[in-house]
C-alpha positions as CSV (number, residue, x, y, z in Angstrom):
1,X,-46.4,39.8,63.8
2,X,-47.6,36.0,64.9
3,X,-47.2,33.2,61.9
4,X,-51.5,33.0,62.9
5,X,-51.9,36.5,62.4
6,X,-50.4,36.3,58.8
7,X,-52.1,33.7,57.9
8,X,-55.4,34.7,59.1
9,X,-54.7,38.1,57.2
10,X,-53.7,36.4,53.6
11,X,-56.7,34.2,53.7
12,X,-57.5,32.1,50.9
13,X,-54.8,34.0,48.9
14,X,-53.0,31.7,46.7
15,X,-50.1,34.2,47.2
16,X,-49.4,37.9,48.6
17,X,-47.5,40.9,48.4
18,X,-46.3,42.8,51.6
19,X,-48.8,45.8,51.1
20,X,-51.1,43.4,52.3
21,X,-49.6,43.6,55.8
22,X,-49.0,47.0,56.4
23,X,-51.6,47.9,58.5
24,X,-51.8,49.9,61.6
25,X,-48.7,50.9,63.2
26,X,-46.8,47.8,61.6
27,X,-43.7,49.3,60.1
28,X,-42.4,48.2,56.4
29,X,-38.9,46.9,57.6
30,X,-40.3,44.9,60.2
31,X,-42.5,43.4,57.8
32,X,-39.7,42.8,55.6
33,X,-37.6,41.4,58.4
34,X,-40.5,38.6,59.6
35,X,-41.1,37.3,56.0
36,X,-37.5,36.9,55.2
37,X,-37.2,35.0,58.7
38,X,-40.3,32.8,57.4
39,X,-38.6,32.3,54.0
40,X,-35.7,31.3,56.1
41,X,-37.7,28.9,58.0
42,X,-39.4,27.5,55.1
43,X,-42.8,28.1,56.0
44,X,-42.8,30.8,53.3
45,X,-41.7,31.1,49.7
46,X,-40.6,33.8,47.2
47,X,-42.0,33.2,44.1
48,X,-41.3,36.8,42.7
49,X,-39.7,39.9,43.9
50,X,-42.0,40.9,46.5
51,X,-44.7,37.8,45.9
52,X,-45.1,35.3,48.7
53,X,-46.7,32.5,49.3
54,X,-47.4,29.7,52.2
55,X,-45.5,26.7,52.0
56,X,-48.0,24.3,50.8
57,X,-48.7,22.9,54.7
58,X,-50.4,26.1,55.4
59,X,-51.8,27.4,52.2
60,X,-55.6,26.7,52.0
61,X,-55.0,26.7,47.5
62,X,-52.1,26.6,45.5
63,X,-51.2,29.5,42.8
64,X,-52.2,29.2,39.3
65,X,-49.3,29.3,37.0
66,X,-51.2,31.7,34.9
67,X,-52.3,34.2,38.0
68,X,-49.3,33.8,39.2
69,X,-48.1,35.1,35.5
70,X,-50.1,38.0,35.5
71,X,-48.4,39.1,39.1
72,X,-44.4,38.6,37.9
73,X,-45.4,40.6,35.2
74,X,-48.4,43.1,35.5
75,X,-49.9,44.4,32.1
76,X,-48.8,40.8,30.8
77,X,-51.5,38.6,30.0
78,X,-51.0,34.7,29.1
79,X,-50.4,34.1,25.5
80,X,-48.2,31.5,22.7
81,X,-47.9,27.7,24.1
82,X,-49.9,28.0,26.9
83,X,-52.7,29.6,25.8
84,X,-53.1,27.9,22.5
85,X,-53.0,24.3,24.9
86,X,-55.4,25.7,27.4
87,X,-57.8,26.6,24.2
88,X,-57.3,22.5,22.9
89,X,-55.7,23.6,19.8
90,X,-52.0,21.9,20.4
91,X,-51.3,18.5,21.7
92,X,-48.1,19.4,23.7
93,X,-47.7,19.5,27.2
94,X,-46.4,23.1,27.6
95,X,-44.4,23.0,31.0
96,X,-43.6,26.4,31.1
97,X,-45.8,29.1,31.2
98,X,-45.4,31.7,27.9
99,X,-47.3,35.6,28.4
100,X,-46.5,38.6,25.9
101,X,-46.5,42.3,27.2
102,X,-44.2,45.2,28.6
103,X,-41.2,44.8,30.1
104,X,-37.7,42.8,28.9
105,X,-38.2,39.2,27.5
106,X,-36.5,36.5,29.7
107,X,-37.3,33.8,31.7
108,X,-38.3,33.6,36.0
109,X,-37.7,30.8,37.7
110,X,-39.9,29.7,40.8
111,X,-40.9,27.8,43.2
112,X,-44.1,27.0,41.7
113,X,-42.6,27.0,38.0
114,X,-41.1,27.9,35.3
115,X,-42.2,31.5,33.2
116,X,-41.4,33.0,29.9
117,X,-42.3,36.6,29.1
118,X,-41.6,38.0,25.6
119,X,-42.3,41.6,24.7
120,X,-44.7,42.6,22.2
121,X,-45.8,46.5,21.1
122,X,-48.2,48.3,23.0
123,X,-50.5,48.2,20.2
124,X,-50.4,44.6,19.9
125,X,-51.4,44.2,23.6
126,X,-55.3,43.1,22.9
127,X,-57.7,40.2,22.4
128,X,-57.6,38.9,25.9
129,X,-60.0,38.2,28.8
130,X,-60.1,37.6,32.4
131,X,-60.3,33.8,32.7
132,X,-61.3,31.2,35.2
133,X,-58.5,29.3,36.2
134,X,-59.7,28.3,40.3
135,X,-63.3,29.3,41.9
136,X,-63.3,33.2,42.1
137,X,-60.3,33.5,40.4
138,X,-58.9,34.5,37.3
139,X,-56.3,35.5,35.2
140,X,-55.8,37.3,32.0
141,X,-55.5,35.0,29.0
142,X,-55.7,35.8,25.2
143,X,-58.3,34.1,22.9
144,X,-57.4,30.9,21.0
145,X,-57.3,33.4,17.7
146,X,-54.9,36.1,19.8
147,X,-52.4,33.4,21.4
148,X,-51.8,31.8,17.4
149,X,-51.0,35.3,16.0
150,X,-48.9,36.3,18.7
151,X,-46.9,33.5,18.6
152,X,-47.1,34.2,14.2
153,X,-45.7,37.4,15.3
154,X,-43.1,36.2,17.4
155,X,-41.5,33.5,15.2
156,X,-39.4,34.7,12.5
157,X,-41.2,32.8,9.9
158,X,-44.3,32.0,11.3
159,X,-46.3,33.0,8.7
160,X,-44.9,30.3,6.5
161,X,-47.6,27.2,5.6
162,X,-44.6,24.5,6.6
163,X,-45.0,26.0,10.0
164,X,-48.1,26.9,10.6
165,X,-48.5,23.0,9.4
166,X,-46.2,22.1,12.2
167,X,-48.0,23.8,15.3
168,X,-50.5,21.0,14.4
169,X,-53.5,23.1,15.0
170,X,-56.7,20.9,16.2
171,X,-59.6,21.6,13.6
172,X,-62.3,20.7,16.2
173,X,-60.6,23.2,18.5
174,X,-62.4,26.2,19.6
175,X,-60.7,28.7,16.7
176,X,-62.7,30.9,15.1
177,X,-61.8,31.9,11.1
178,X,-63.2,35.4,11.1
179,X,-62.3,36.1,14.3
180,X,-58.4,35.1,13.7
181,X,-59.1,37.7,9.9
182,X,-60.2,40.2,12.4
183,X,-57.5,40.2,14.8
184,X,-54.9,39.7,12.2
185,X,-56.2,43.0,10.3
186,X,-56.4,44.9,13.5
187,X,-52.9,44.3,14.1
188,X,-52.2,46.1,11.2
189,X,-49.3,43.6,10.2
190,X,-49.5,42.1,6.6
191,X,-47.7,39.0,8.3
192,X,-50.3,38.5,10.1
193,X,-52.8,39.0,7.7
194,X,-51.1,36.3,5.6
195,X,-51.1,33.9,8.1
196,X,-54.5,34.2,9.3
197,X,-55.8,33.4,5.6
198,X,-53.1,30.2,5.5
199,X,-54.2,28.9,8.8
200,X,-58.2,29.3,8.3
201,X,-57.6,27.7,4.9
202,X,-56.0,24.6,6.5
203,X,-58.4,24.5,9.7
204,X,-61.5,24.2,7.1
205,X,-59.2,22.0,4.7
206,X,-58.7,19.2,7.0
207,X,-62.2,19.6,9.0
208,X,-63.4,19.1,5.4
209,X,-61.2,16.1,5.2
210,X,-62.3,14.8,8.4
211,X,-65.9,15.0,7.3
């Protein structure tokens, strides 16, 4: 295969797996073979076991950190940090990219950047969406009310007031009280439940200040 004919094959793909070029008589382990020369050559980059992309003088767009999530880890969807600061409802910066689902925790390290995956029960796995993150694209993101109570969940603790004070929740950000008591109850997990009355009671305490 021609460096042209890859390229016209991937497309506008932020990023690819070898399936992609398996067509016609093309055998797998001369795929394998021409993309590890590429790699090798730098005009293509392993971001993930099996996930490629075009160095960026050839790529026509750039990977989003959180589709590029949801492909390290399928079933994963974007969650904690990240989501909470995509939603407007923490200051920080977060510079690495935080998802929830199957598989071990730990963190991959990439080309493109830096991602955390923690593992949370099958039946907490809910309360996210297909987002926009690029024109035609998305990726799977959990709602502003989701991403606070799995990071509740996660953080031994996190159903206390002192740090639910400290996440420094925005009041004027776009979380939604009976939507958070929903979640919380669905979960089945008094922690949860706890903290989703502490947190709606100090969203509407300080917009009530603010006012």
């Amino acid at each position: 295969m021609k460096w042209e004919s890859l390229l016209s094959i991937v497309g506008d793909e932020p990023f690819f797996r070898p399936g992609l070029l398996l067509v016609g008589s093309v055998r797998p382990e001369q795929v394998r073979l021409q993309l590890a020369r590429w790699v090798r050559s730098g005009r293509l980059v392993m971001v993930g076991r099996g996930l490629y992309t075009a160095a960026a003088t050839w790529r026509k767009s750039d990977p989003h950190p959180f589709e590029l999530a949801n492909a390290l880890r399928p079933g994963s969807y974007v969650s904690l940090q990240s989501a909470l600061a995509y939603h407007g409802l923490i200051p920080e910066h977060v510079a690495t990219t935080t998802s929830v689902g199957p598989g071990r925790p730990g963190v991959v390290s990439t080309a493109i950047g830096d991602f955390q995956f923690r593992w949370v029960h099958p039946g907490m796995r809910f309360g996210y969406t297909a987002e926009p993150v690029a024109p035609g694209r998305t990726a799977f993101v959990a709602s502003p009310e989701k991403a606070l109570l799995d990071l509740i969940h996660l953080t031994p603790g996190g159903d206390r007031c002192k740090y639910l004070q400290e996440l420094r929740l925005d009041p004027d950000g776009k979380l939604d009280r009976d939507t958070l008591t929903a979640l919380a109850r669905r979960s089945g997990k008094p922690k949860l439940i706890r903290a989703a009355e502490r947190a709606g009671a100090m969203l509407e305490g300080q917009a009530g200040a603010a006012r």
